[in-house]
N, CA, C and O atoms as CSV, one atom per row, in Angstrom:
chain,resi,resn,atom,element,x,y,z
A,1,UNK,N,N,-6.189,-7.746,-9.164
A,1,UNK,CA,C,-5.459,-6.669,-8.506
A,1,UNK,C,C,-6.455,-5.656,-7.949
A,1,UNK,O,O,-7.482,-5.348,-8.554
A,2,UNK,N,N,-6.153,-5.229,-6.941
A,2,UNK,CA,C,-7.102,-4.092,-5.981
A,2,UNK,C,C,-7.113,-3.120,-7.074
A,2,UNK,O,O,-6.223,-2.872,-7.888
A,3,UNK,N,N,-8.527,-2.507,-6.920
A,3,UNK,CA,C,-9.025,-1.013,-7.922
A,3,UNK,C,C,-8.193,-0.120,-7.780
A,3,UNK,O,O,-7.912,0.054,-6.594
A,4,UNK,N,N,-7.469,0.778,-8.741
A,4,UNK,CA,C,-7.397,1.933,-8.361
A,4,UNK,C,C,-5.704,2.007,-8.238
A,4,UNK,O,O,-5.114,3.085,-8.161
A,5,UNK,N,N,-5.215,1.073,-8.233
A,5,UNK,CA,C,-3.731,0.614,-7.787
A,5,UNK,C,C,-3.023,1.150,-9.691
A,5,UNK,O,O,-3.649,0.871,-10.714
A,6,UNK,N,N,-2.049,1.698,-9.687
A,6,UNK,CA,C,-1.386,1.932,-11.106
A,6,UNK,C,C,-0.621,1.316,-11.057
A,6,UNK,O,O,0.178,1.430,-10.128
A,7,UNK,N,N,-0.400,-0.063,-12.431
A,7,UNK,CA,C,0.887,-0.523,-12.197
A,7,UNK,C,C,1.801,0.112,-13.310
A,7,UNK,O,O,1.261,0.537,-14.331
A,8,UNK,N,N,3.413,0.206,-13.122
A,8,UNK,CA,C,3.974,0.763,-13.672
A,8,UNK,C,C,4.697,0.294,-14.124
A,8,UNK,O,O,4.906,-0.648,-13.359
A,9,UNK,N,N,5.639,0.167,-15.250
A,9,UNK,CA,C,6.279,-0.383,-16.145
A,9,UNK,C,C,7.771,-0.261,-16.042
A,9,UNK,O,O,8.473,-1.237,-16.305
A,10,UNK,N,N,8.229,0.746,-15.718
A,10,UNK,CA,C,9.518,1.302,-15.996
A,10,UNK,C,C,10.297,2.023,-14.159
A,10,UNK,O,O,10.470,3.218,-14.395
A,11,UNK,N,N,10.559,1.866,-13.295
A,11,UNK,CA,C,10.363,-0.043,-12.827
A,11,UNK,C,C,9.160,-0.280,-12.499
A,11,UNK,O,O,8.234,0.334,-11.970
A,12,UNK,N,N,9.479,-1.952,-13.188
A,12,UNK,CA,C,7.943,-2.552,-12.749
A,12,UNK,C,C,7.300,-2.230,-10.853
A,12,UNK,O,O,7.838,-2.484,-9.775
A,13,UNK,N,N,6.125,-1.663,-11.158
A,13,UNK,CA,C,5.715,-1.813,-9.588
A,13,UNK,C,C,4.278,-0.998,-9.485
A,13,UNK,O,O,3.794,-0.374,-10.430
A,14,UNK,N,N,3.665,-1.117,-8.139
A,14,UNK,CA,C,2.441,-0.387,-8.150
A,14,UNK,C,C,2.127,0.500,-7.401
A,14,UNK,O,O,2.828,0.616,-6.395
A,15,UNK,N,N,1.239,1.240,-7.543
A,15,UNK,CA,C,1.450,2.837,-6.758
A,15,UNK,C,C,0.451,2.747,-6.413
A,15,UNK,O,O,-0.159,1.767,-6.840
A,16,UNK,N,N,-0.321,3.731,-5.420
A,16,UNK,CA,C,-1.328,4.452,-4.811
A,16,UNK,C,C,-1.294,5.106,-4.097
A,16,UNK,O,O,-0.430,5.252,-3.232
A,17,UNK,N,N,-2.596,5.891,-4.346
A,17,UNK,CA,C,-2.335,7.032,-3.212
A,17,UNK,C,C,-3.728,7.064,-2.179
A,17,UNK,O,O,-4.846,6.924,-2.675
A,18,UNK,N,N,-3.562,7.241,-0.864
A,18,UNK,CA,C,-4.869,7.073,0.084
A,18,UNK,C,C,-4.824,8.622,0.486
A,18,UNK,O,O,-3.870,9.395,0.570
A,19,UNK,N,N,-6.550,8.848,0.761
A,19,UNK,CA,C,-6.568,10.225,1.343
A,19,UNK,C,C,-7.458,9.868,2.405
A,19,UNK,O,O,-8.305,8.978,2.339
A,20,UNK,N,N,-7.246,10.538,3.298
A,20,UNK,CA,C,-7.896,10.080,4.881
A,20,UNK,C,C,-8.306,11.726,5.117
A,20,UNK,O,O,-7.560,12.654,4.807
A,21,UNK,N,N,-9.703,11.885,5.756
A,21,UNK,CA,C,-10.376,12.930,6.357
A,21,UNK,C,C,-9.095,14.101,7.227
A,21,UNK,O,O,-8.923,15.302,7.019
A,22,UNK,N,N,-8.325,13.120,8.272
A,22,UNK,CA,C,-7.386,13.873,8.658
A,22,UNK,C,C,-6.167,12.810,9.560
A,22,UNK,O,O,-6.214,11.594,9.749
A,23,UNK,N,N,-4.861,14.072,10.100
A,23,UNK,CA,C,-3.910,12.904,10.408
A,23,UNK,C,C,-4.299,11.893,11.737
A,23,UNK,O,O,-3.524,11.069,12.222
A,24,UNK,N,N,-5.533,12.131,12.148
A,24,UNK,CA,C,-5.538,10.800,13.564
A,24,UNK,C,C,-5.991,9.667,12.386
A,24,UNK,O,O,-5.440,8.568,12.440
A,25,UNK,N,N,-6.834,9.885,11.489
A,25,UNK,CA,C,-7.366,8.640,10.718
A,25,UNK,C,C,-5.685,8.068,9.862
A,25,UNK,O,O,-4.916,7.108,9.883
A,26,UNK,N,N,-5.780,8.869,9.458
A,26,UNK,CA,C,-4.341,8.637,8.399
A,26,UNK,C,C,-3.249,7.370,9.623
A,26,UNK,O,O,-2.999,6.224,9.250
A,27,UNK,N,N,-2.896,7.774,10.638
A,27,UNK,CA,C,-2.018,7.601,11.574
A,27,UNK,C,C,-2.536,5.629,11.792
A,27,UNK,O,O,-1.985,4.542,11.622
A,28,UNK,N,N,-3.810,6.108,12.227
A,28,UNK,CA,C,-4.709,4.525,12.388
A,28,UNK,C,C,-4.295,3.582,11.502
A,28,UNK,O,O,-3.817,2.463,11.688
A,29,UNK,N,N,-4.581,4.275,10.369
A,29,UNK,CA,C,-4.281,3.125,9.046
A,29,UNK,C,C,-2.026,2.837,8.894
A,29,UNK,O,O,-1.443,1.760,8.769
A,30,UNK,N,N,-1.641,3.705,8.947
A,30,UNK,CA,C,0.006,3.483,9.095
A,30,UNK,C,C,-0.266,2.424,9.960
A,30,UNK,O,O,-0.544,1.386,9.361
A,31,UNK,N,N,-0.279,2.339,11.389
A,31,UNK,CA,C,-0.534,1.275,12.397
A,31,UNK,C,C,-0.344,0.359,11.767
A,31,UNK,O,O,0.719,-0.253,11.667
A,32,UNK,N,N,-1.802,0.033,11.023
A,32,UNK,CA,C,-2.186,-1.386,10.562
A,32,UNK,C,C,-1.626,-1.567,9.820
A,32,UNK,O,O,-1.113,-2.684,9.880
A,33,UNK,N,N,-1.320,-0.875,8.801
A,33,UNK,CA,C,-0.564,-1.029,7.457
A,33,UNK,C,C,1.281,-1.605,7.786
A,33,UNK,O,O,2.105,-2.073,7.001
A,34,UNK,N,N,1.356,-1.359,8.989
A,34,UNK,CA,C,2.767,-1.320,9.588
A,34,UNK,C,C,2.726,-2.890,9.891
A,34,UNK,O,O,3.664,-3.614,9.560
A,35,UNK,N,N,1.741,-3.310,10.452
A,35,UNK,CA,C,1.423,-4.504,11.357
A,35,UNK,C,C,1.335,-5.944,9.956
A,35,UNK,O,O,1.752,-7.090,10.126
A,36,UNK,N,N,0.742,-5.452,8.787
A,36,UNK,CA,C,-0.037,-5.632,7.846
A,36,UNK,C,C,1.637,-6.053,6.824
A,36,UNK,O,O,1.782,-7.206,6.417
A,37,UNK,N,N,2.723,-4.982,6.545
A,37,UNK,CA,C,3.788,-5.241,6.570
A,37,UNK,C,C,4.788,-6.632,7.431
A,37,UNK,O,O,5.637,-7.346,6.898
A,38,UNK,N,N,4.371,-6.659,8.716
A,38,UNK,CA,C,5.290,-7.394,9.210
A,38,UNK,C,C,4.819,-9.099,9.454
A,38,UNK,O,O,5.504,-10.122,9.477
A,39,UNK,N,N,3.688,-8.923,9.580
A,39,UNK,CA,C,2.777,-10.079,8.790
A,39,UNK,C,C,3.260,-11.009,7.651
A,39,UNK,O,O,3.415,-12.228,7.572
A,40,UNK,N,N,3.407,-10.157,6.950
A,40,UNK,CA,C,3.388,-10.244,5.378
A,40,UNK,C,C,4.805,-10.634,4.577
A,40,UNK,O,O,5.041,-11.350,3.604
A,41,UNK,N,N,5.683,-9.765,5.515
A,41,UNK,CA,C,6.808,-9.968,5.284
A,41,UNK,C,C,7.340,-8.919,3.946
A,41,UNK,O,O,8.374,-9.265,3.374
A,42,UNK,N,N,6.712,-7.804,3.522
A,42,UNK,CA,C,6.448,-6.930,2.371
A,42,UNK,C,C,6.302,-5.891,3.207
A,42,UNK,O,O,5.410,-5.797,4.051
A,43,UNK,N,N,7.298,-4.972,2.962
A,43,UNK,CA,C,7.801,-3.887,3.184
A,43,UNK,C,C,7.486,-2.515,2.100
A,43,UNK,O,O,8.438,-1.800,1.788
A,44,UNK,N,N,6.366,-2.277,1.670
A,44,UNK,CA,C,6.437,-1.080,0.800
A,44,UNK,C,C,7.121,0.386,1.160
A,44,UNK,O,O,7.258,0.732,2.333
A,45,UNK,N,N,7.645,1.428,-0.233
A,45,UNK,CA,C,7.723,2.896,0.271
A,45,UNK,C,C,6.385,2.900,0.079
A,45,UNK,O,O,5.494,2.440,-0.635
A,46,UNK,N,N,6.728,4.012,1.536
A,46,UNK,CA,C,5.352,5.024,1.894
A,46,UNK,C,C,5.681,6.664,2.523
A,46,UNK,O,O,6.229,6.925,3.594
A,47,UNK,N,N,5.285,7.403,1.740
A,47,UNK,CA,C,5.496,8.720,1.436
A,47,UNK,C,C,3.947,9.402,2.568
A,47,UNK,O,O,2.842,8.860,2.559
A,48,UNK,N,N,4.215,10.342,3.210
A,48,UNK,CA,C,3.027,10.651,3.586
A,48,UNK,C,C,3.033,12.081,3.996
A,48,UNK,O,O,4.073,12.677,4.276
A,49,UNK,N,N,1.963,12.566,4.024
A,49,UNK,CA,C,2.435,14.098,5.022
A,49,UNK,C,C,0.460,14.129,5.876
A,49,UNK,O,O,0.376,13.153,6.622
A,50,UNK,N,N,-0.413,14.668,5.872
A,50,UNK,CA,C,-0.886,15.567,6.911
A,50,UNK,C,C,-2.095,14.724,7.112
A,50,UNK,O,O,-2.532,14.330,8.193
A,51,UNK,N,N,-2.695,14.444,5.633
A,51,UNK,CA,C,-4.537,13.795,5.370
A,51,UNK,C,C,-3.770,12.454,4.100
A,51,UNK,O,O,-4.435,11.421,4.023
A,52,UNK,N,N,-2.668,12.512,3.339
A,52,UNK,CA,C,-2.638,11.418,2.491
A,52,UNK,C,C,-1.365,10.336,2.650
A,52,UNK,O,O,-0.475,10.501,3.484
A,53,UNK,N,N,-1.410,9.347,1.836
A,53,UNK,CA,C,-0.228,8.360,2.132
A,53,UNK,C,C,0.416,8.213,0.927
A,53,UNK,O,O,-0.319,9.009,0.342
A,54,UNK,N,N,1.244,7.826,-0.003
A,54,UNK,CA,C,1.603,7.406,-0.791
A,54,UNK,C,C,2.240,6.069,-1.292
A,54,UNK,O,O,3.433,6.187,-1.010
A,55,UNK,N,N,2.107,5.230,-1.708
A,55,UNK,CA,C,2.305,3.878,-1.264
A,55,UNK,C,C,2.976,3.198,-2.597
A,55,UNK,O,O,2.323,3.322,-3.633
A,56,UNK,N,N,4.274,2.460,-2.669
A,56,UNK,CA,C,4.202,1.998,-3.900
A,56,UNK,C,C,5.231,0.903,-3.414
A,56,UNK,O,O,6.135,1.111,-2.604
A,57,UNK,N,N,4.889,-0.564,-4.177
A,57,UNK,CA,C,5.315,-1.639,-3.713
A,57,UNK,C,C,6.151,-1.936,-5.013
A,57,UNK,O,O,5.801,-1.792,-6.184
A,58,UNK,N,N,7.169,-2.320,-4.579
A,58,UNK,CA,C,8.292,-2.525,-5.373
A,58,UNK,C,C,8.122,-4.089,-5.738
A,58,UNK,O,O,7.375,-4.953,-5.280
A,59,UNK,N,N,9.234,-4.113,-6.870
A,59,UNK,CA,C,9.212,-6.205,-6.980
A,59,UNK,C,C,10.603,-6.277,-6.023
A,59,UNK,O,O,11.232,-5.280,-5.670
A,60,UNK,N,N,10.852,-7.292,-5.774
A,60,UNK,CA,C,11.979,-8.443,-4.848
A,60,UNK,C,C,12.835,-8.111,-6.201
A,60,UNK,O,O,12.449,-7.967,-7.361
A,61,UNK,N,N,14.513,-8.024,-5.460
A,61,UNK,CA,C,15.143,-8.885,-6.571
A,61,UNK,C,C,15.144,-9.854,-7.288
A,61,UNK,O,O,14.633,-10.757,-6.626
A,62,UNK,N,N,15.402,-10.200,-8.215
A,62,UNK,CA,C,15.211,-11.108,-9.353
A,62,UNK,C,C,13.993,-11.276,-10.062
A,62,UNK,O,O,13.926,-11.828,-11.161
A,63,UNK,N,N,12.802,-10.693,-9.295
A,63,UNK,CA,C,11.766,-11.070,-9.875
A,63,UNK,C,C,11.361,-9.734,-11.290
A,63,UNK,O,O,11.949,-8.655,-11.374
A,64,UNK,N,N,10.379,-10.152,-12.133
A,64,UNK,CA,C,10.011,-9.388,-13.010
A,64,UNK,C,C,8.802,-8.969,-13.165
A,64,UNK,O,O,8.447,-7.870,-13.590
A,65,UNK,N,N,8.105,-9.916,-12.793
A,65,UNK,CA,C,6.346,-9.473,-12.491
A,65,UNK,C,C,6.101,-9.291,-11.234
A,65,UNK,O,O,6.681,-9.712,-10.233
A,66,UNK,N,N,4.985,-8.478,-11.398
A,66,UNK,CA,C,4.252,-8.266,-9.560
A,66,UNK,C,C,3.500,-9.636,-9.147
A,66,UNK,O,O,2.785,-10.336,-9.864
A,67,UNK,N,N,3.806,-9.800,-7.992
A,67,UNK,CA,C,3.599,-11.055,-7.884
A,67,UNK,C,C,2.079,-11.682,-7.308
A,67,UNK,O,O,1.055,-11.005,-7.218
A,68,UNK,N,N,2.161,-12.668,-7.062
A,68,UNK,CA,C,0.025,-12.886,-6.545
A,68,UNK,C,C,0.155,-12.470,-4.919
A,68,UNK,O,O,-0.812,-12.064,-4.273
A,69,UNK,N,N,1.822,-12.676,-4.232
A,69,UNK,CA,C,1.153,-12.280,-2.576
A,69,UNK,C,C,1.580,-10.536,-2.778
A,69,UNK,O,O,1.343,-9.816,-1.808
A,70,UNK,N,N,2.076,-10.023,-3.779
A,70,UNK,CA,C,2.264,-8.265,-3.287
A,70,UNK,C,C,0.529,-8.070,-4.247
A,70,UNK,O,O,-0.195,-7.201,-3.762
A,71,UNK,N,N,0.093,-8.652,-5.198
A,71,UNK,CA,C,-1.515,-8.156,-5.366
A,71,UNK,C,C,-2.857,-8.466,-4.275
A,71,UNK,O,O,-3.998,-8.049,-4.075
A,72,UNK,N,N,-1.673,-9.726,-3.601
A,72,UNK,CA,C,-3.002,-9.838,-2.316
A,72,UNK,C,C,-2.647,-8.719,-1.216
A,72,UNK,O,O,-3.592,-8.333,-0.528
A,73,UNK,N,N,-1.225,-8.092,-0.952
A,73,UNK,CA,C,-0.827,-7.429,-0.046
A,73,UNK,C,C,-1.774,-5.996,-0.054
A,73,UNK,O,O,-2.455,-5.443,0.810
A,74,UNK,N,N,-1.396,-5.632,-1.759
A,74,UNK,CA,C,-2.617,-4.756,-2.443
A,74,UNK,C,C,-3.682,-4.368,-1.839
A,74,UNK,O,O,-4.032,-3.295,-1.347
A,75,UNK,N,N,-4.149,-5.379,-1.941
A,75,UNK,CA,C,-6.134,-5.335,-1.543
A,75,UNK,C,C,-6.148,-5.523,-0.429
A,75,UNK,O,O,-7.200,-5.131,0.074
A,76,UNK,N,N,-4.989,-6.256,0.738
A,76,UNK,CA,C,-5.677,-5.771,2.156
A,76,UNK,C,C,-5.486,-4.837,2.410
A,76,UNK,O,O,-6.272,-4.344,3.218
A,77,UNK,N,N,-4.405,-4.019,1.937
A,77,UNK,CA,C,-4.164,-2.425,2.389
A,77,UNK,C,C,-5.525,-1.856,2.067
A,77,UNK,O,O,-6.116,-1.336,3.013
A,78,UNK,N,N,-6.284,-1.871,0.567
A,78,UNK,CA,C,-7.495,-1.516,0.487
A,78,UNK,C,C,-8.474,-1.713,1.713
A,78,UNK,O,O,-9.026,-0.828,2.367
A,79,UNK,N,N,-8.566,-3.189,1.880
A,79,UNK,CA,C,-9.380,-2.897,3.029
A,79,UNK,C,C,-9.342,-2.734,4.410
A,79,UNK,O,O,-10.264,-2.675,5.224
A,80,UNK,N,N,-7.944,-2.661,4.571
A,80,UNK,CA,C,-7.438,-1.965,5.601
A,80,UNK,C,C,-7.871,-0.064,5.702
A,80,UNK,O,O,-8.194,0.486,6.755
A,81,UNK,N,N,-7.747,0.743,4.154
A,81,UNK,CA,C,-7.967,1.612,4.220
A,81,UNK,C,C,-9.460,1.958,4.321
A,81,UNK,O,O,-9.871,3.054,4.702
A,82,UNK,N,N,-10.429,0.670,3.851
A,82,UNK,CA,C,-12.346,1.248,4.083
A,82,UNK,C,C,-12.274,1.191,5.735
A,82,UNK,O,O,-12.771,2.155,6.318
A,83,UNK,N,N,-11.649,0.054,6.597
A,83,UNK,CA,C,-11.618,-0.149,7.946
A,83,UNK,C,C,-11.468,1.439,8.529
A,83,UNK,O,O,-12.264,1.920,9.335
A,84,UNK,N,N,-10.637,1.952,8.133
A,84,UNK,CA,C,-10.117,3.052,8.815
A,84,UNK,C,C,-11.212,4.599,8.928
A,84,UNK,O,O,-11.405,5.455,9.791
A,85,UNK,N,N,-11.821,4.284,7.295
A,85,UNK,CA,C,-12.656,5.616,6.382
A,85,UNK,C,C,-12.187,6.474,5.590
A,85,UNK,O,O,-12.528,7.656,5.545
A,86,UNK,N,N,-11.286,5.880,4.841
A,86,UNK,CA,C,-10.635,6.516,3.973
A,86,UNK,C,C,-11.935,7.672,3.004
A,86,UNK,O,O,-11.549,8.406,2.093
């Protein structure tokens, strides 16, 4: 699982939070992260306001664990976010 990611128990799922220098960088990474989503077929909430994002990927119905493509979804957002300069 990507560094830095909290997974949470109660509902199961994983969080993070990105901080970007300011909103043109921040904006760059939504883009991709948007693109990165439709790809993927994984839709996370994402909370954001000015320089940060908030990000937390839920499980699918029925399922109970986080699964291996939302921990790979994980880590490209990571390196989606070094791409950018987080």
């Amino acid at each position: 699982m990507a560094q830095d990611w909290q997974e949470r128990k109660r509902p199961v799922r994983l969080e993070k939070r990105y901080e970007f220098p300011d909103y043109a960088t921040l904006r760059d990474f939504l883009d991709l992260a948007a693109e990165l989503s439709e790809k993927e077929d994984l839709y996370p909430d994402m909370g954001f306001a000015k320089d940060y994002v908030n990000i937390t990927i839920h499980l699918d119905d029925g399922e109970e664990s986080i699964s291996d493509d939302q921990q790979r979804f994980a880590r490209e957002l990571d390196l989606l976010a070094d791409k950018v300069g987080s």
